[in-house]
Each structure stands twice: as structure tokens, then as C-alpha cells.
Steps between C-alpha positions, in 0.01 A plus 500: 500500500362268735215710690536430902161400643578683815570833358360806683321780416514856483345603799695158724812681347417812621396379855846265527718832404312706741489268802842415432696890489596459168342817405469835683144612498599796595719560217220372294269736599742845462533339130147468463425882638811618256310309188164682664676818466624511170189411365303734659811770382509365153116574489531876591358735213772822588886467491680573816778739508711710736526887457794703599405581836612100601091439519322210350145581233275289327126578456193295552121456392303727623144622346462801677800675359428692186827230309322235699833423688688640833887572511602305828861636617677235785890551662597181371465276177372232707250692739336588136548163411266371836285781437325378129516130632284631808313723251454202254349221813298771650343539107500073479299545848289743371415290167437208689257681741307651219444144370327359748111420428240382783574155366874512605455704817163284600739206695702754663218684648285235591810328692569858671029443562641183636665690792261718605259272586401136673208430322567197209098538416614898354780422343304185316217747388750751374613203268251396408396871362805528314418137305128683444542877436868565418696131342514515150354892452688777285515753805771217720724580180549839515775676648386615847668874438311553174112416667283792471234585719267448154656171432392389852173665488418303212612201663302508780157593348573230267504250747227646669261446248657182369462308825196710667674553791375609831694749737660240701627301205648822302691565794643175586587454142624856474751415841771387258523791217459732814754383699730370255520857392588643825784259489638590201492850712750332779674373176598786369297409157238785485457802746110494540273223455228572222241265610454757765356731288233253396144579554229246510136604514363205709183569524454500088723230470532232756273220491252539806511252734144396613527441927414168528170388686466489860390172543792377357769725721382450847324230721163622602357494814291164470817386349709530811218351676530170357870504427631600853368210733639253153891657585415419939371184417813397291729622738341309795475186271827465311795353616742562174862691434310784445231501740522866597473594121088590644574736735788652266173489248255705784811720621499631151110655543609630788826732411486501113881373457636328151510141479885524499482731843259273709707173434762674645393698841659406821425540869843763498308747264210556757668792653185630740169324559373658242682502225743281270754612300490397089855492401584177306356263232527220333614486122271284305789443210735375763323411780711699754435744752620857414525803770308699315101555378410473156327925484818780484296654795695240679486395899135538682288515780208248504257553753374164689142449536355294802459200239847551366633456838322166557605338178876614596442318851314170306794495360715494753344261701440297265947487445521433859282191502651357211834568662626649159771797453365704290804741422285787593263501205117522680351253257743261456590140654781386306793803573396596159280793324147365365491442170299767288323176349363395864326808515376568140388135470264561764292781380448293185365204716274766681392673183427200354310336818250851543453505098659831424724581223873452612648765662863560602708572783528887370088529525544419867720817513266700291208375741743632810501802348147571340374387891728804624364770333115357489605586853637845461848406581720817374619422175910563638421306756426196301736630202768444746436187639454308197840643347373736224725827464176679284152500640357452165622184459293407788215662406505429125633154479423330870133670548233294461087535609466150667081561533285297438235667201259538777756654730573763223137563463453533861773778512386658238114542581656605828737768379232621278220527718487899499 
């Protein structure tokens, strides 16, 4: 037979019948449930039967029973009938849950991750874990509802000592098993999570993490000195797109902010004389302004020095004899946030010019703070305007000495002079 080159397939058929009424889906679907049903029936282990009282029986699986079954008694043939079809889905349900490993549930809960937060940089160093610590290991394989608190244990010292981790990096990497488990929780999967009951001595175990010098954290004092009247000069000098970018680059000495927070201030967030209000950045990935800071402490209070408030009003003068709208943002001319670039790029140049190793944007913040408390600033005072919800992540991570040696052997020889 001669084989028409315009014959149609299976699934053209299909769409042509439907779109056309030749075929009641609705009608298709009853059959469908019917087939469903007698399968599901013709699957059942106990025979079904009525008794004399009119009532429907048939038992059912059921392990705590000394037979291992359970007499069900219904009205009605098919009330029993929906009964072990329930009974039978619920038990498919059930199979299905307790077949679920970290590797199947890992997409699901890092999607659910996905809408609980805004920042793209977390949920990139969560995958990036799971390629490092979890792709391609026996534990991902395992049903979730059969983990042990040993087989977990195990797991985690493992990696431990395999990778020498430090505190910080055991518990970034440990974000995923920990809350993975918690969703298998809201699953229904497993009642408690196991990893909970997993005890790591850090002190014996954790690789220490030597604080880096102090030279290298902070600007010192000479430092400043030369680097300072570089940032005046280039803002009375240039005449370029981003010619604010040196005040944005002093402003940051003055109030500590992120990079992300000072290309984004404007004139509305100076609520009194004194202060401004941090509530926005920008996200380096995307390069747009979010309302929110980067620390879960969230919104703060910055207070304004007297030198704070003069690069603010530099700045606005300088808009109003260009004749530019800025859109609000204090250090920009172009109705546009600065760039993160403009401002980094310059303490490279100013490194470079005074000699010094390179130092970043975040030093400058460090240097804010280490200034602060060589001042005997309270600690919650600065903790709170620089955004950090713990004091000792102030004091352990953002204080620096910025002495000189002879400065520290000046203050010591003067403490110690009994």
C-alpha cells in the first residue's frame, strides 16, 4: 500500500480528535479512574465479603496486629471498596516518601532556599558546596528516613578531617544536610532531624584560623596622611562620568558603609543633621539597587561627622554647577548609582601611588571601625552602626591595632610604668 507522505502522527491524532469533540474527555477520564480501580482491587491480598448483618468485611495489612492484618467492616460494598483504594495510595504515598535520598529532595529544597531569600551570591555558594562536599558521595543516596544520627556523625567528622575545615566552612557546608533535613520534617519524611544531635568538638577539630596581620587589615595613620589629600586632589581635578567616585571613596572613612551601600546613598536618607539612614545597596551580580543592606541586622543609623557633612555638600554643589540630575544619589552625576569599580579602582591607584600593599574597599571599613574603638567608642554603639547583629564579629573580625611599632611601644612603656 502506497504510504501517504502527509500522514500524521500519534500525538497530531490525538490533538485533531480532542480539539475537534470527537471524544469526551470526560468520559475518558471516568474510564481511566474505573481501569485505576480495578487494578488497585485486583491487587488486594484479602477477599471481600458481606456477612449477614447486610455489612461489607475485608481485612488489610497491618503489622501491629498479632495476624498482621485488621478486619475493616463498611455499610456498603462500595464504601469498602473506596476504603482499600484510599488505604492502598496513602501506602504508594508512603513508599514514595520513604524513597527519597538528599540527592532527590536537594532541588526541591534549594528552590523552596530560593524563596526565602534575595541574595544570588548564597544561593551560588550553597551550589557550589553541594558540587564539593555532597555530588557524587554515598550519604546523597540514602534514604533520608533511614539516616542515623551515627551515619551522620561519621559523615561530618569525615569531612572535617578530609578537607581541614575551619568553623566557618563546616557550617556553610553543613547549611544543606541541616536544612535539607528540617525539610524533610515539613515533608512529612522523618519526624526529627538527626543531624541535630551531632556534636562537633571545635576546638580539637577545626582548623585554626590565624587573624591576619594588622598591617594588612587597616590603613595606618601615616597611611591616611598621604592617601586623603590624593582622593581631594582628584576630586577637584577630574572632570569624568564618575567624578564624585573620590568623595564616595573619603565618605567611606568617614561612616564605614559597604561598597554596595555608599554607591547608593541619597540626599532623602539624611533624616536629621546628623544622621543618614543605610537602607539600600547595590547588587554587584546585577548591578541594581536593592532596598535592603547586605547584614540580617538590617536598616541603620549612621552618625555624620563634621567631614562627612562636607563631602555630602561637595557633592552637591558640585551637581548644581554641572547642572546634572542626579536622581537623588549624593555621589552621582549621571541619574545613576556609581559603579563599585569607580570606587575600588581608586584605592588601587592610591595604594599603588604611596607604595603599600593593595588594600580593598572592606579595609577602609575595618579602618572606620578599628579608629572607633582606639577611641573608646562603646562597642554597641559601633556594632550598630556598621550593621553587625553580634558584637564579636566586630571585635573579632573588624578589630585591628593601626599603631605604628613605636606607637605600641609607647603605650606599652606607658601602661607599664608602675
Amino acid at each position: 500500500m502506497h504510504k501517504d507522505n502527509l500522514s500524521l502522527s500519534d500525538k497530531e491524532i490525538l490533538n485533531f480528535i480532542k480539539n475537534n469533540d470527537i471524544i469526551n474527555l470526560d468520559d475518558v477520564r471516568n474510564e481511566m479512574n474505573k481501569k485505576q480501580r480495578e487494578s488497585i482491587l485486583s491487587q488486594h491480598l484479602f477477599s471481600i465479603w458481606q456477612s449477614t448483618d447486610g455489612r461489607w468485611r475485608t481485612y488489610i495489612p497491618d503489622s501491629t496486629k498479632n495476624n498482621n492484618r485488621k478486619l475493616v467492616i463498611k455499610t456498603s460494598k462500595k464504601v469498602l471498596e473506596d476504603y482499600i483504594i484510599s488505604y492502598y495510595e496513602s501506602q504508594s504515598e508512603l513508599n514514595k516518601l520513604e524513597r527519597i535520598t538528599l540527592k532527590t529532595l536537594y532541588p526541591d529544597w534549594l528552590k523552596y532556599k530560593e524563596l526565602h531569600t534575595t541574595a544570588k551570591t548564597y544561593i551560588s555558594r550553597i551550589e557550589i558546596d553541594w558540587k564539593k562536599f555532597y555530588a557524587g558521595t554515598k550519604i546523597i543516596d540514602k534514604p533520608i528516613n533511614t539516616l542515623t544520627k551515627l551515619d551522620l556523625d561519621n559523615w561530618a567528622h569525615r569531612l572535617i578531617k578530609e578537607y581541614e575545615l575551619t568553623k566557618n566552612a563546616y557550617y556553610n557546608m553543613a547549611v544543606i544536610m541541616r536544612q535539607s533535613l528540617d525539610y524533610a520534617i515539613d515533608l512529612g519524611i522523618i519526624e526529627m532531624n538527626p543531624f541535630s544531635l551531632v556534636k562537633i568538638d571545635g576546638k580539637r577539630l577545626f582548623r585554626k584560623v590565624k587573624k591576619k596581620s594588622n598591617e594588612s587589615q587597616v590603613f595606618s595613620q601615616s597611611e591616611m596622611e598621604q592617601i586623603i589629600p590624593m582622593a581631594w586632589e582628584d576630586f577637584h581635578n577630574q572632570t569624568k562620568v564618575y567624578e564624585l567616585s573620590p568623595l564616595a571613596f573619603l565618605f567611606q572613612f568617614q561612616t564605614g558603609l559597604r561598597l554596595g551601600e555608599v554607591c547608593t546613598v541619597r540626599y532623602e536618607d539624611i533624616e536629621s543633621p546628623d544622621y543618614i539612614h543605610i537602607q539600600r545597596m547595590l547588587r554587584r551580580e546585577t548591578n541594581e539597587v536593592v532596598n535592603h543592606t547586605k547584614s540580617e541586622y538590617g536598616d541603620r543609623q549612621v552618625l555624620l561627622t563634621t567631614t562627612a557633612k562636607k563631602i555630602i555638600e561637595c557633592a552637591r554643589k558640585r551637581q548644581e554647577e554641572l547642572g546634572v540630575d542626579s536622581e537623588g544619589y549624593i555621589f552621582s552625576i549621571n541619574r545613576l548609582p556609581l559603579t563599585e569599580r569607580s570606587i575600588a579602582d581608586l584605592y588601587r591607584k592610591y595604594c599603588r601611588k604611596i607604595g603599600i600593599v593593595q588594600k580593598s574597599s572592606h579595609k577602609s571599613r575595618k579602618t572606620y571601625i578599628s579608629s572607633l574603638l582606639d577611641k573608646q567608642v562603646n562597642i554597641n554603639t559601633v556594632r550598630e552602626m556598621v550593621g553587625h547583629t553580634d558584637e564579636r564579629t566586630t571585635l573579632g573580625n573588624y578589630c585591628f591595632d593601626r599603631s605604628t611599632k613605636l606607637e605600641k611601644l609607647n603605650k606599652i612603656e606607658e601602661a607599664l610604668n608602675f
